[in-house]
RODO-2510 file (C-alpha; in nm, 4 decimals, decimal comma):
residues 179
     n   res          X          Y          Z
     1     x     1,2313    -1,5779    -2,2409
     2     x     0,8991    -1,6500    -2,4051
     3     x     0,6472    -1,4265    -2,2494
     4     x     0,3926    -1,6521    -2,3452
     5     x     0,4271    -1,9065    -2,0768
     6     x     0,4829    -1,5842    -1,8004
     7     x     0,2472    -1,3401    -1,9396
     8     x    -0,0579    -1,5079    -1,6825
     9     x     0,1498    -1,6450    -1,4274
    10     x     0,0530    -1,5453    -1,0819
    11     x     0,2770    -1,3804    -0,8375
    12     x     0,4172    -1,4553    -0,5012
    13     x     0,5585    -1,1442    -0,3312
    14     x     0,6889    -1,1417    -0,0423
    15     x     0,7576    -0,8015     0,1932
    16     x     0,9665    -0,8602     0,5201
    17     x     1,2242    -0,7275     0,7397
    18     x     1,2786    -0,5026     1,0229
    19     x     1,1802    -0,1815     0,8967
    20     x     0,8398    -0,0200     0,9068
    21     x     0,6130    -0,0258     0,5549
    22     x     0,5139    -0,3809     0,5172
    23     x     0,1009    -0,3218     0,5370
    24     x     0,1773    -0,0315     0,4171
    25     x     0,3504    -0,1826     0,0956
    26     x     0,0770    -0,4279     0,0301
    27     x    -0,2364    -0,2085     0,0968
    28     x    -0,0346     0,0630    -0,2092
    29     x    -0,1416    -0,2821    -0,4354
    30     x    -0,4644    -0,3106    -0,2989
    31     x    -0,5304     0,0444    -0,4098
    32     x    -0,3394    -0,0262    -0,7395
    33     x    -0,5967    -0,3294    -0,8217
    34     x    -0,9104    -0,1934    -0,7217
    35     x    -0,8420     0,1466    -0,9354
    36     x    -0,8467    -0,1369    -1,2004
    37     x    -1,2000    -0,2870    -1,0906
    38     x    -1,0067    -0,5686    -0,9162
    39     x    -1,1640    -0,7485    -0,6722
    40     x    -0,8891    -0,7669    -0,3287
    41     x    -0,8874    -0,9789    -0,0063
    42     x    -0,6956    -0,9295     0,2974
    43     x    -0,6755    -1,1220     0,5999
    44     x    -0,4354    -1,0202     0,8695
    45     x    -0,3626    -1,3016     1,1024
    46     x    -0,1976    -1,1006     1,4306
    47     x    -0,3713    -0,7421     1,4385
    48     x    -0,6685    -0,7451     1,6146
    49     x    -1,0145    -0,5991     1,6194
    50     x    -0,8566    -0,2852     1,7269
    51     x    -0,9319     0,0860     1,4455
    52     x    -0,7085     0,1234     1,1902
    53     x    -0,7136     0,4182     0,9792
    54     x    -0,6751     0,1393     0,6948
    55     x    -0,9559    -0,0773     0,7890
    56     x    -1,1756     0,2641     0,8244
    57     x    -1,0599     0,3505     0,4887
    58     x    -1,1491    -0,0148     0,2936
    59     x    -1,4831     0,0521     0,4343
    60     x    -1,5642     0,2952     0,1709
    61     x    -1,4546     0,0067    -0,0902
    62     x    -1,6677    -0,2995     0,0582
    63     x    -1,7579    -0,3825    -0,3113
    64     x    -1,4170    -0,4455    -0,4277
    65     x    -1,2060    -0,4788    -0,1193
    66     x    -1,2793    -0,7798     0,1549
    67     x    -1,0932    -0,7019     0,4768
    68     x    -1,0863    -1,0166     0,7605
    69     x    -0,9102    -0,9413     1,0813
    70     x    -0,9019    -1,2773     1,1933
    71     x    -0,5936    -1,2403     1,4791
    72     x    -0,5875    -1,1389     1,8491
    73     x    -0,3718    -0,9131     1,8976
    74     x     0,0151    -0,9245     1,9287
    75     x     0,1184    -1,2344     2,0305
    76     x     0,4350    -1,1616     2,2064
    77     x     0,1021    -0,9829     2,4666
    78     x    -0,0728    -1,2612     2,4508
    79     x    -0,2628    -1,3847     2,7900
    80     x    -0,3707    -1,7216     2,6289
    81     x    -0,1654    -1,8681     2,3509
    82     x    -0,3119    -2,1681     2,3338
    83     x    -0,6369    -1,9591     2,1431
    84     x    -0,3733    -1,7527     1,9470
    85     x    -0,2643    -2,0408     1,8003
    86     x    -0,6031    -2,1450     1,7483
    87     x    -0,7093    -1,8482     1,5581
    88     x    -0,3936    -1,8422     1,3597
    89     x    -0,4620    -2,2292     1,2063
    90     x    -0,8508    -2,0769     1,1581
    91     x    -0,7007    -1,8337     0,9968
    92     x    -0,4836    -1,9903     0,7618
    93     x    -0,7855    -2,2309     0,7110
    94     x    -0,9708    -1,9950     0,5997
    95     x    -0,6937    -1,8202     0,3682
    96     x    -0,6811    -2,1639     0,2400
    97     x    -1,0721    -2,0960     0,1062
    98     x    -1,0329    -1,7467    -0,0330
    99     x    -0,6959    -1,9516    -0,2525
   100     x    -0,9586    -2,2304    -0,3392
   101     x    -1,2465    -1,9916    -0,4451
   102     x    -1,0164    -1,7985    -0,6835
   103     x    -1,2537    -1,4994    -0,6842
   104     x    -0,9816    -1,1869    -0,5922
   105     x    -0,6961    -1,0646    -0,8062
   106     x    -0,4498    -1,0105    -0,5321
   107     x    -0,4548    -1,1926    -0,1911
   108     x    -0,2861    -0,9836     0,0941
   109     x    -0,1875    -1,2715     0,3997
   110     x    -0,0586    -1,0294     0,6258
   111     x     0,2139    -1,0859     0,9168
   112     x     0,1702    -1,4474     0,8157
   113     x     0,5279    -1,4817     0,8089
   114     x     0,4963    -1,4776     1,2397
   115     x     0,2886    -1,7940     1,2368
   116     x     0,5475    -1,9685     1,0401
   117     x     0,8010    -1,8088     1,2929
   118     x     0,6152    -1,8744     1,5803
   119     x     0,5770    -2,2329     1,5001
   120     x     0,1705    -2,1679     1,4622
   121     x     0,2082    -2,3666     1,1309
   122     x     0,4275    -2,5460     0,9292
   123     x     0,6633    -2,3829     0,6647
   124     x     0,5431    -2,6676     0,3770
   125     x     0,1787    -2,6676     0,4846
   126     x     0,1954    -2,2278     0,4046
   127     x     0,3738    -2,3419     0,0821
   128     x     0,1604    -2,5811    -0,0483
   129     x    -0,1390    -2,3434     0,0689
   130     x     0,0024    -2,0806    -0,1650
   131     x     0,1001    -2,2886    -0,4649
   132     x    -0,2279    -2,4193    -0,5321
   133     x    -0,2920    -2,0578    -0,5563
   134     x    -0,5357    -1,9841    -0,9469
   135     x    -0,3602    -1,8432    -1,2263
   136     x    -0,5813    -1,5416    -1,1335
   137     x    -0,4929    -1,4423    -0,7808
   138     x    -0,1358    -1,2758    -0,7166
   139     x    -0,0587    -1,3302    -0,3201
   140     x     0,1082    -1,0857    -0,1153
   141     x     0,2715    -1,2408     0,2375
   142     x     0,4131    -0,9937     0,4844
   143     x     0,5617    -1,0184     0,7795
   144     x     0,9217    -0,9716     0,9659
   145     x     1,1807    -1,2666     0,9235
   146     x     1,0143    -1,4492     0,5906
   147     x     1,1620    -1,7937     0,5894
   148     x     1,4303    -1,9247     0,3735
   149     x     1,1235    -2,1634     0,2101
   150     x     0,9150    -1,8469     0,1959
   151     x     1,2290    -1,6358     0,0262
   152     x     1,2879    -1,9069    -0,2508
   153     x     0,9154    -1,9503    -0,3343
   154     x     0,8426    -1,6200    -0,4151
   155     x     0,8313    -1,3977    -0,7613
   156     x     0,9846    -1,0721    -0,5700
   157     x     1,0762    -1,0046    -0,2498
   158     x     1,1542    -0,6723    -0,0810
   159     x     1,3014    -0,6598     0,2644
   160     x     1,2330    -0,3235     0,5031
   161     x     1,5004    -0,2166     0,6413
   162     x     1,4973     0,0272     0,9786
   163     x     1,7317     0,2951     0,9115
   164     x     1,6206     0,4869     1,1743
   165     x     1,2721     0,5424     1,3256
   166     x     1,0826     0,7899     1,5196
   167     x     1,0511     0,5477     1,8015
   168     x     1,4171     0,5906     1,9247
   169     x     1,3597     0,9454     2,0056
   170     x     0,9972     0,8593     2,2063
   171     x     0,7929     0,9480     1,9741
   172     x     0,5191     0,7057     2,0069
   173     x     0,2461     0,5422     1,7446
   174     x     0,0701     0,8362     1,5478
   175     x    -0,2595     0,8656     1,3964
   176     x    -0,2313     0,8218     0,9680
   177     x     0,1009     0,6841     1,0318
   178     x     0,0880     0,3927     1,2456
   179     x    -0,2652     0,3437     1,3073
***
């Protein structure tokens, strides 16, 4: 292979499945970039305006590291999905600007994959969103149950797999694990 015509290419990945680590997965690259001066942008499109030991932490790196929570909460909760839907296509509108401007090294869209899912957009609109993505900007997508499109796009994927979980014993959400 002639690393020539790779050497710049942006990357898709792509981190789904059932098991937990997803966020988790993608903010370890956020970290990864901005140790290298690397300017990193990450809209989540389901979590809500609720605190996140994450979102606490990215606070202390405003100057590299734009955070947008731009969803409502879980949808499968959802009182009104009518104006989940709404903020989801917002959303992706808006991811659709932060491709355009070109201006962070790695993109983090995550739990996008449930808007595909959920019907909230269109597999080929997401695709053509993220192939017009700059040279410059790697995107990271996460989200349970990536699509087949979504799969066969992408430069990696790696799928989480729940092998067992603290849940099944009722041990609920914890502080720096969950949250």
């Amino acid at each position: 292979m002639d690393d020539r015509n790779t050497e710049h290419k942006s990357l898709l990945l792509v981190f789904t499945g059932n098991g937990k680590g997803k966020t988790t997965s993608a903010l370890g690259l956020a970290f990864r970039a901005m140790g290298h001066g690397l300017p990193v942008c990450m809209i989540q499109f389901i979590k809500g305006n609720w605190r996140y030991g994450e979102l606490e932490a990215a606070r202390q790196f405003a100057h590299l590291f734009d955070v947008h929570v731009m969803g409502r909460g879980f949808t499968w909760q959802s009182e009104d999905l009518r104006k989940d839907i709404e903020a989801a296509r917002a959303a992706w509108d808006f991811a659709v600007k932060i491709i355009g401007e070109g201006r962070h090294h790695l993109l983090i869209l995550d739990e996008l994959t449930y808007l595909i899912t959920y019907g909230m957009i269109d597999e080929q609109t997401v695709l053509r969103g993220l192939t017009a993505r700059p040279e410059s900007m790697h995107v990271v997508v996460t989200g349970r149950g990536a699509t087949a499109g979504l799969i066969e796009a992408a430069d990696l994927v790696t799928e989480m797999r729940d092998v067992k979980h603290h849940y099944a014993a009722g041990i609920m959400a914890r502080k720096g694990i969950e949250f």
